[in-house]
Z-matrix of the N, CA and C atoms (Angstrom, degrees):
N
C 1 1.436
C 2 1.514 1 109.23
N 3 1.230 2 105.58 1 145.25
C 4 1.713 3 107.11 2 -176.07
C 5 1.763 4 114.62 3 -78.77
N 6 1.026 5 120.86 4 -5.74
C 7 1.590 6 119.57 5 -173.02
C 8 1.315 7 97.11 6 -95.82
N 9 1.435 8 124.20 7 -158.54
C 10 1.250 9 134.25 8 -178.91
C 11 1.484 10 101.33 9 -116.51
N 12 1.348 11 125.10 10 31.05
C 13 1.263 12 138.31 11 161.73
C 14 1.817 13 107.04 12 -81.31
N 15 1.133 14 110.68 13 5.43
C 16 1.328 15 100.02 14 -172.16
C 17 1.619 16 99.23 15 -91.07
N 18 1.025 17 156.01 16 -8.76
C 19 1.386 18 164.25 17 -154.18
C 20 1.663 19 81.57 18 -92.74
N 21 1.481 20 140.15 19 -57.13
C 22 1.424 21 168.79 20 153.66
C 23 1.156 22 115.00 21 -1.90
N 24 1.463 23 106.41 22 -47.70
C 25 1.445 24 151.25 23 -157.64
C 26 1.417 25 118.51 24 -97.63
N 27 1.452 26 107.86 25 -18.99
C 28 1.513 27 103.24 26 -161.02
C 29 1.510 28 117.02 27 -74.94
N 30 1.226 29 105.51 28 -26.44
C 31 1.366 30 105.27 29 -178.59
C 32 1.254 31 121.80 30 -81.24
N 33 1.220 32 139.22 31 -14.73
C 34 1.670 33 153.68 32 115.72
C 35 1.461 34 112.43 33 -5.62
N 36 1.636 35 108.94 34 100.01
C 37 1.649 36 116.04 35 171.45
C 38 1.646 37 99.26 36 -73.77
N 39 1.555 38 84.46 37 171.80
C 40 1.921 39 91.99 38 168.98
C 41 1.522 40 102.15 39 -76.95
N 42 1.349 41 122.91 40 -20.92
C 43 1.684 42 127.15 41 175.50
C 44 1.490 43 101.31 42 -48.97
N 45 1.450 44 106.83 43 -61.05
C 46 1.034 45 115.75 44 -135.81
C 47 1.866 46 92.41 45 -79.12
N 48 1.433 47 113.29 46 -30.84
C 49 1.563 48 115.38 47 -167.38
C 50 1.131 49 86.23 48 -61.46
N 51 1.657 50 132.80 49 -74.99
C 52 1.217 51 138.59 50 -166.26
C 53 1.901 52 110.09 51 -33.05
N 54 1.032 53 108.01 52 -67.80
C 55 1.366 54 109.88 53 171.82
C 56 1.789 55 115.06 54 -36.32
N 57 1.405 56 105.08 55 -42.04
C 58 1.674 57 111.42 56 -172.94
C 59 1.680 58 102.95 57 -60.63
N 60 1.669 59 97.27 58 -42.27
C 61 1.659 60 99.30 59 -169.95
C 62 1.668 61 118.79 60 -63.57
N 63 1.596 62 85.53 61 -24.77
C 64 1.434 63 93.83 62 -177.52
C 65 1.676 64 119.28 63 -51.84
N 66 1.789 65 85.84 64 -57.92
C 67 1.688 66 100.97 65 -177.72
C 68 1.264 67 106.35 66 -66.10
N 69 0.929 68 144.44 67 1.35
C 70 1.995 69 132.77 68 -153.60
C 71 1.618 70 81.90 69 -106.42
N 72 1.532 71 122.12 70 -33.83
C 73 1.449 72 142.19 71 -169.39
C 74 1.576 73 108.33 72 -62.50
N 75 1.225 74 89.00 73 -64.56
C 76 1.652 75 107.76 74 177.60
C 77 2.008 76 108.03 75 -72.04
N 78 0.939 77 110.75 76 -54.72
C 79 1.560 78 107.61 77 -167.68
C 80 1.910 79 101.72 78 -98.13
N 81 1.281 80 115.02 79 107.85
C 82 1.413 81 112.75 80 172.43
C 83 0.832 82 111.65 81 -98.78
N 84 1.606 83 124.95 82 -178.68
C 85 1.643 84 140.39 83 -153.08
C 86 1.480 85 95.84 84 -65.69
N 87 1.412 86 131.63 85 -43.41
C 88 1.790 87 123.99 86 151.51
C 89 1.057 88 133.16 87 -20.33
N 90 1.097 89 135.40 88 -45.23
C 91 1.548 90 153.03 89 -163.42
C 92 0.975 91 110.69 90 -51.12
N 93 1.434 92 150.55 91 120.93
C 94 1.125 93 139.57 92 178.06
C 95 1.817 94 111.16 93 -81.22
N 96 1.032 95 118.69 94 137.42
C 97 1.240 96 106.27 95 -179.83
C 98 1.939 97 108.94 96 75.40
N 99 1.266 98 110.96 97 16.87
C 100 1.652 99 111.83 98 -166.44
C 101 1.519 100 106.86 99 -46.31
N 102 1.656 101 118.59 100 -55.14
C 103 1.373 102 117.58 101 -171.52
C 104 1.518 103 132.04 102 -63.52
N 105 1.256 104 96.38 103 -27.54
C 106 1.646 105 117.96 104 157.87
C 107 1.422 106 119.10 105 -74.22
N 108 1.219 107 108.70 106 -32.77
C 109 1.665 108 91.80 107 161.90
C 110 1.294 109 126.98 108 -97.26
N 111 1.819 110 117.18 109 -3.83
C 112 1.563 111 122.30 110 148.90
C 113 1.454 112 105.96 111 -35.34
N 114 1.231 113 104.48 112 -68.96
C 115 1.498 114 121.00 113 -162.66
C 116 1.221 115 124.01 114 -43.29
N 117 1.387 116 120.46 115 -33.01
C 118 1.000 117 135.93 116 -134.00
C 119 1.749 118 85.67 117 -113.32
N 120 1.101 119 113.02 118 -43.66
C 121 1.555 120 129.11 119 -177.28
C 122 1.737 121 100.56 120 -74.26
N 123 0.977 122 96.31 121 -42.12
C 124 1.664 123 91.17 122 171.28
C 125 1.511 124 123.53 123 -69.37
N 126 1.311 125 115.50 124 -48.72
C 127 1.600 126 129.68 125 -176.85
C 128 1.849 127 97.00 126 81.19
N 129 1.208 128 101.86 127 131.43
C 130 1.185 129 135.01 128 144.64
C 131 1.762 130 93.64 129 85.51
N 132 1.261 131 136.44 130 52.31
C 133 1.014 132 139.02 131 -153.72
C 134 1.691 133 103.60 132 -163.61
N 135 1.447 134 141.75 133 116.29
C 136 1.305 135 141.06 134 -170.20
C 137 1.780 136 91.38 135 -75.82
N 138 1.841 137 92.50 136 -178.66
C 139 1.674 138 87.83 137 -177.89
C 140 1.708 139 83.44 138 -97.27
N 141 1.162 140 120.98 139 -3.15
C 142 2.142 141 100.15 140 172.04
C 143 1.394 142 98.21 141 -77.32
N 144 1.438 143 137.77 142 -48.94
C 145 1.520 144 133.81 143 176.26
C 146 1.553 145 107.31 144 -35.32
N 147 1.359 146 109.80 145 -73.66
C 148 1.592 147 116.71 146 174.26
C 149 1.921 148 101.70 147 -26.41
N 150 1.377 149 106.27 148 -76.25
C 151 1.649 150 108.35 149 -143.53
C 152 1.473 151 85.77 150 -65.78
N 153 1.390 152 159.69 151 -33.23
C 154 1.617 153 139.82 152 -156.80
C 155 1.537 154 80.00 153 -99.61
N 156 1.209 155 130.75 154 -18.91
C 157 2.202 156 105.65 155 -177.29
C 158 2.030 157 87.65 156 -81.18
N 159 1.127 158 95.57 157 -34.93
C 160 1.660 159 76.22 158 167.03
C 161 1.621 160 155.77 159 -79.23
N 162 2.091 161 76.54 160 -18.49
C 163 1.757 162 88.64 161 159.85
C 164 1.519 163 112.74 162 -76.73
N 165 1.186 164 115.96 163 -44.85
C 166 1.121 165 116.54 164 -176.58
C 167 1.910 166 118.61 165 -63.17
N 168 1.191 167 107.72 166 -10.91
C 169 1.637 168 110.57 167 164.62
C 170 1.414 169 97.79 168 -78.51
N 171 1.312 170 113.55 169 -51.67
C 172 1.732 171 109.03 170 -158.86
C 173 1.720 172 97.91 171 -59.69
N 174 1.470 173 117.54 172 -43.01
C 175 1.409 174 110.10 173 -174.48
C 176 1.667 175 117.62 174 -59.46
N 177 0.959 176 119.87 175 -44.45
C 178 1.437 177 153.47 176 -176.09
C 179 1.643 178 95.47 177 -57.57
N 180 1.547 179 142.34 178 -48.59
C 181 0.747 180 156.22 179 -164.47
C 182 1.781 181 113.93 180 -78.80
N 183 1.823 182 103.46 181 -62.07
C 184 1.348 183 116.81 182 150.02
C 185 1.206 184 128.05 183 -20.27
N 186 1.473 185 110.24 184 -66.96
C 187 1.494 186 123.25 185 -159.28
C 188 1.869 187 99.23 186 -89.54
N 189 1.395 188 110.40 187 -15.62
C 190 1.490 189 90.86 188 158.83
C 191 1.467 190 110.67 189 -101.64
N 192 1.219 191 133.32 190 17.62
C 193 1.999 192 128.79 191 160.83
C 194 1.415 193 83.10 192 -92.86
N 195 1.008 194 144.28 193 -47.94
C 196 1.755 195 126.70 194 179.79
C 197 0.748 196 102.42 195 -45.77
N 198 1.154 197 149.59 196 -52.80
C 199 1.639 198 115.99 197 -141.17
C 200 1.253 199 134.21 198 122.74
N 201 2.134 200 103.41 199 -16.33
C 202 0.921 201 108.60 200 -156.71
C 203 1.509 202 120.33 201 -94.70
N 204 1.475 203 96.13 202 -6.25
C 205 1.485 204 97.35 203 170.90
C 206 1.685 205 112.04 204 -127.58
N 207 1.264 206 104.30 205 146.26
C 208 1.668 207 92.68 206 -161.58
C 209 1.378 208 91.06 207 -77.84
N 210 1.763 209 97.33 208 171.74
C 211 1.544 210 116.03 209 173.24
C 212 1.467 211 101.40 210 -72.87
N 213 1.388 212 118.99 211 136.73
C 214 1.699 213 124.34 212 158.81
C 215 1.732 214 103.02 213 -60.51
N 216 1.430 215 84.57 214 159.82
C 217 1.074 216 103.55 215 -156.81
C 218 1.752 217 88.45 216 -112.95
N 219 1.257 218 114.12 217 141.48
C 220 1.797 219 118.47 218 178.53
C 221 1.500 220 102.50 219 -118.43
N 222 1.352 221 107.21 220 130.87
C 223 1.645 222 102.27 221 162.49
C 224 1.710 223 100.77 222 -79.77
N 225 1.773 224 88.46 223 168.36
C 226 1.484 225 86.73 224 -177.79
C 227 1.836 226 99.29 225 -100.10
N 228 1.390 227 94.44 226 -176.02
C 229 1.834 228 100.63 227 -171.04
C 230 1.561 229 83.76 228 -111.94
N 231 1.343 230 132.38 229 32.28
C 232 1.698 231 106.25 230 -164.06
C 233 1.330 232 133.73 231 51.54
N 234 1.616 233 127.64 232 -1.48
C 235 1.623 234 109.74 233 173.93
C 236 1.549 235 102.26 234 -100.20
């Protein structure tokens, strides 16, 4: 994550992100009960863990459509 939310973050596998994306996929801002069934789809994660790894994406997300962090830069490979 681009903020200093990543310290936030650390305990978050790539399992486990992948799994998060899954549920955020499946259960939208509708959902009754959405964060509890993040959680639940994730394993081993409360539904308050879920909703701040998700504020903290949405913030993280924001502040790179601002502006605020530049785009990386890629060398090319020549093709």
């Amino acid at each position: 994550m681009a903020s200093n939310s990543m310290s936030s973050n650390a305990s978050w596998t790539s399992k486990e992100n992948k799994l998060f994306e899954r549920a955020l996929a499946k259960y939208d801002q509708d959902t009754p009960d959405r964060w509890l069934n993040v959680a639940r789809a994730v394993g081993g994660k409360s539904a308050e863990e879920v909703r701040r790894h998700y504020e903290l994406l949405v913030r993280d997300i924001n502040d790179i459509e601002s502006g605020r962090y530049p785009h990386p830069t890629y060398r090319s490979n020549g093709n």
